[in-house]
TORKOL-4160 file (C-alpha; in steps of 0.2 Angstrom, whole numbers, padded with zeros to 4 digits, m for minus):
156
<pt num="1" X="0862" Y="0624" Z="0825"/>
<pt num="2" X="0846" Y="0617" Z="0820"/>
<pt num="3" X="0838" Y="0603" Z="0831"/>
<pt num="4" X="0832" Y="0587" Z="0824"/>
<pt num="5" X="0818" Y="0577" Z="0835"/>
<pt num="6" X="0817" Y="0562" Z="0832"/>
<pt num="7" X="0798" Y="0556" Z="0829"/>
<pt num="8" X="0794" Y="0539" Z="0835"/>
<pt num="9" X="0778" Y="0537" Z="0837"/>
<pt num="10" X="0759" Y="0541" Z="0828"/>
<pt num="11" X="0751" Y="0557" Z="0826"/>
<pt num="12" X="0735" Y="0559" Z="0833"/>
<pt num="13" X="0727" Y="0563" Z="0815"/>
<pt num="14" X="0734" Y="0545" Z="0808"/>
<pt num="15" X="0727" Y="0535" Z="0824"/>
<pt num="16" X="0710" Y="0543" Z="0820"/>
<pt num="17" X="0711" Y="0539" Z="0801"/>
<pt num="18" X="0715" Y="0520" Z="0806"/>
<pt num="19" X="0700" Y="0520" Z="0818"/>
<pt num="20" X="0688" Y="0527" Z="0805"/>
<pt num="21" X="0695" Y="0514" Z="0792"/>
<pt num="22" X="0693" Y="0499" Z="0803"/>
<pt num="23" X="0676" Y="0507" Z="0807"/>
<pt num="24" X="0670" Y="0505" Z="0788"/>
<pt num="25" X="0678" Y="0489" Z="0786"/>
<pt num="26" X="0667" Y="0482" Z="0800"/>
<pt num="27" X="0651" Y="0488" Z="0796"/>
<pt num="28" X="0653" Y="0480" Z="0779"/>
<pt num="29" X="0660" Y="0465" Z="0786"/>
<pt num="30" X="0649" Y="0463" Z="0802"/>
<pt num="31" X="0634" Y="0459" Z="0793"/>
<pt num="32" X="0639" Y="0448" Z="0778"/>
<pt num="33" X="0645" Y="0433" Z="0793"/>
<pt num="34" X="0630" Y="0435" Z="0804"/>
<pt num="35" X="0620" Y="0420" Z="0793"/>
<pt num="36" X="0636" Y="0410" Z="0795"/>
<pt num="37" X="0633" Y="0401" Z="0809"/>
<pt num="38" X="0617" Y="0398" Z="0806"/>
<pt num="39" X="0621" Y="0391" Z="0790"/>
<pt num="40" X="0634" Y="0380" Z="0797"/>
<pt num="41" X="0621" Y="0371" Z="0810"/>
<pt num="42" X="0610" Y="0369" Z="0795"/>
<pt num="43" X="0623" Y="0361" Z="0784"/>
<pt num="44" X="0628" Y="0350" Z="0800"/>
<pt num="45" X="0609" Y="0346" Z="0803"/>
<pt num="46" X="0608" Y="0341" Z="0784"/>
<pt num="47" X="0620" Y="0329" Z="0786"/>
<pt num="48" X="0612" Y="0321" Z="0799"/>
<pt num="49" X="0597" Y="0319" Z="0789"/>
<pt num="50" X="0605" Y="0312" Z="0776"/>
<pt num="51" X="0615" Y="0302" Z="0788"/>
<pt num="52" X="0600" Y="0294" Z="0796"/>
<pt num="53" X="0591" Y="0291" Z="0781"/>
<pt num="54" X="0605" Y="0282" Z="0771"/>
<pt num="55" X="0606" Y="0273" Z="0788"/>
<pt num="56" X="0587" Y="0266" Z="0787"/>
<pt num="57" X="0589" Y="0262" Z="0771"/>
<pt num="58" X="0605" Y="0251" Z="0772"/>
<pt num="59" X="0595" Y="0243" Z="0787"/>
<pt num="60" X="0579" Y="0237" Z="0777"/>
<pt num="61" X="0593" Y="0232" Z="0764"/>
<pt num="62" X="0600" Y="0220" Z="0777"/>
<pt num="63" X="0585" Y="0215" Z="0785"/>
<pt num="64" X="0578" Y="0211" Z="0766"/>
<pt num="65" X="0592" Y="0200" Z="0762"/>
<pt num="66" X="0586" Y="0189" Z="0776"/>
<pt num="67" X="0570" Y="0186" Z="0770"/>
<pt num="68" X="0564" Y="0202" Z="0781"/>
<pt num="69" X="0556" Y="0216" Z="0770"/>
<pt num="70" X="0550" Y="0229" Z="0785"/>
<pt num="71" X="0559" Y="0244" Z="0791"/>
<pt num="72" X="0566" Y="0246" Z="0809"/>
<pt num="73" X="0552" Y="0248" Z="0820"/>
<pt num="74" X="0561" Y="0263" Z="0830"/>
<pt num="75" X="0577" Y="0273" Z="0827"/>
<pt num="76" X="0585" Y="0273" Z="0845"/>
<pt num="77" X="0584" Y="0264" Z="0861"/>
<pt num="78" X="0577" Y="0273" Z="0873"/>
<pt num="79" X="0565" Y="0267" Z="0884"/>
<pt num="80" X="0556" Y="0283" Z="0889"/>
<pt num="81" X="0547" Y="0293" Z="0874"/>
<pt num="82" X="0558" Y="0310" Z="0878"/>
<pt num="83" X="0577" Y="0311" Z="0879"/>
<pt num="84" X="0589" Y="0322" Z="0888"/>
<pt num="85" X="0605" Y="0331" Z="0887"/>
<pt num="86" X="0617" Y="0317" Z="0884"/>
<pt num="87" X="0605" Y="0301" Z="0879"/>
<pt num="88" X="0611" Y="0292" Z="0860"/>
<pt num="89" X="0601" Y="0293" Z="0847"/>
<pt num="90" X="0597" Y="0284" Z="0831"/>
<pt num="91" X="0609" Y="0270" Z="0839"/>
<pt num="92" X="0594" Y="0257" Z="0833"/>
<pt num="93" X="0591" Y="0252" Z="0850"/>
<pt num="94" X="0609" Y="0252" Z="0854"/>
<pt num="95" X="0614" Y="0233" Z="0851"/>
<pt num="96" X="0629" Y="0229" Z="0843"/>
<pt num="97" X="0623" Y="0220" Z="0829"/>
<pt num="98" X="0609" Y="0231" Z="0821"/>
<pt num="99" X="0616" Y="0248" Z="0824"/>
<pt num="100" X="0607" Y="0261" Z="0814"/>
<pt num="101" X="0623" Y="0274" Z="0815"/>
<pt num="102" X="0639" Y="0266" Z="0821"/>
<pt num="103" X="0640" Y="0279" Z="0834"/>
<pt num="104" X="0625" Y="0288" Z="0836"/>
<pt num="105" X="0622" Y="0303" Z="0840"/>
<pt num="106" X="0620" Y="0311" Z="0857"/>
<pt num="107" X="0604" Y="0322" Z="0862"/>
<pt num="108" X="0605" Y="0341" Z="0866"/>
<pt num="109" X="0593" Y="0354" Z="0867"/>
<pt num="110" X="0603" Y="0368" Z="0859"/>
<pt num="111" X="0605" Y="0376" Z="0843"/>
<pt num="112" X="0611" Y="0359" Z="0832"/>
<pt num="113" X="0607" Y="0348" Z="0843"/>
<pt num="114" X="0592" Y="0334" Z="0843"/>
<pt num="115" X="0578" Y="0328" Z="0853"/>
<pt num="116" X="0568" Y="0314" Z="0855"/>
<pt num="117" X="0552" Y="0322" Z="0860"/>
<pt num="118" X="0539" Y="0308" Z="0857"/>
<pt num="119" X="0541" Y="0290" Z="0850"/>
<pt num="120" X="0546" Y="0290" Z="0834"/>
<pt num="121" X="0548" Y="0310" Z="0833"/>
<pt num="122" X="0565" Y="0320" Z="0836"/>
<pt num="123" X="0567" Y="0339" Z="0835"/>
<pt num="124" X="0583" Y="0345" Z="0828"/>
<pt num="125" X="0586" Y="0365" Z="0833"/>
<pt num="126" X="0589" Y="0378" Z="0822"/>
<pt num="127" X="0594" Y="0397" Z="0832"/>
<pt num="128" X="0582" Y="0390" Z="0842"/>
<pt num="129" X="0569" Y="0385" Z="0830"/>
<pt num="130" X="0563" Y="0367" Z="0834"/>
<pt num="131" X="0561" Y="0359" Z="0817"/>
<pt num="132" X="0550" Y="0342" Z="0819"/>
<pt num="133" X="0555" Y="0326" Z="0811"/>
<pt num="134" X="0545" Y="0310" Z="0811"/>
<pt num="135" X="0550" Y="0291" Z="0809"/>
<pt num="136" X="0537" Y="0278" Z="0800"/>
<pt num="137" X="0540" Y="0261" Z="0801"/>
<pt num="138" X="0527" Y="0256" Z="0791"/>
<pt num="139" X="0537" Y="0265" Z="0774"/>
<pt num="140" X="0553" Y="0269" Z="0783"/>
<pt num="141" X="0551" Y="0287" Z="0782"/>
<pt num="142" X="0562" Y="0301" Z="0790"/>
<pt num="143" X="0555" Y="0318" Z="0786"/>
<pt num="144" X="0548" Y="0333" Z="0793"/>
<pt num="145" X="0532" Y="0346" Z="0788"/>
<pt num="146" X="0540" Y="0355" Z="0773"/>
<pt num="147" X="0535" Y="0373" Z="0774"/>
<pt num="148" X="0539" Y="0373" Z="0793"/>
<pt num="149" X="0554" Y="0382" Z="0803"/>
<pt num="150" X="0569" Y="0376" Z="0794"/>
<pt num="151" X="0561" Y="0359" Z="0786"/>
<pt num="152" X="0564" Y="0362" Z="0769"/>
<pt num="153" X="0582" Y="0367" Z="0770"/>
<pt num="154" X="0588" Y="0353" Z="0780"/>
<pt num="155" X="0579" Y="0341" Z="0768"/>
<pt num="156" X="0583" Y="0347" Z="0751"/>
């Protein structure tokens, strides 16, 4: 009479052939999302920019139907030339009548986060690149050095 075994479980050969597989699999797959997240802060930052640009513009508009044709004279509230964590930004001085972004947006100094780090300047943070922007009343322009950090991407 011949014993049958019943086999309920992996041989060792098969558990190494599904290590080494998954092995290959990440190498190749490691490296293609590590410039994900760092393209996600930048699309997010872009949108800001464009936020807060659309945002001055839509202000003179408003002021210019009035009879007033200058731009905002600053981009947020604060008192202080610097932020911290946690202070709003681009809230156009935070009254309720003149807001340059209906909610603002709230200062961080971590990777896609902004600054305020002078009047008129804010620093937006790219894997920890700070990347400069500058506010001028006189023309209304929101812009940064092209060429540096992360500038042009997060302006074109």
């Amino acid at each position: 009479m011949l014993h049958k075994t019943l086999r309920n479980a992996f041989t060792m050969i098969e558990l190494i052939f599904v290590i080494i597989v998954i092995g290959i699999l990440a190498t190749i797959a490691i490296p293609k999302f590590s410039g994900v997240s760092e393209q996600a802060v930048i699309a997010s930052g872009r949108s800001d920019v464009m936020s807060i640009r659309t945002a001055i513009s839509t202000e003179r508009q408003k002021r210019f139907m009035k009879g007033d044709s200058s731009y905002i004279s600053h981009l947020d509230g604060l008192a202080a030339t610097s932020s911290v964590n946690g202070d709003m930004l681009f809230d156009n001085n935070g009254t309720t009548a003149n807001k340059l972004l209906t909610y603002g947006i709230t200062s961080k100094s971590s990777n896609g986060g902004w600054m305020k780090t002078n009047t008129d300047e804010y620093t937006y943070y790219v894997s920890g690149t700070p990347n400069v922007f500058y506010y001028t009343a006189a023309d209304g322009n929101f812009s940064c050095i092209s060429g540096s950090g992360y500038c042009d991407k997060l302006t074109k």
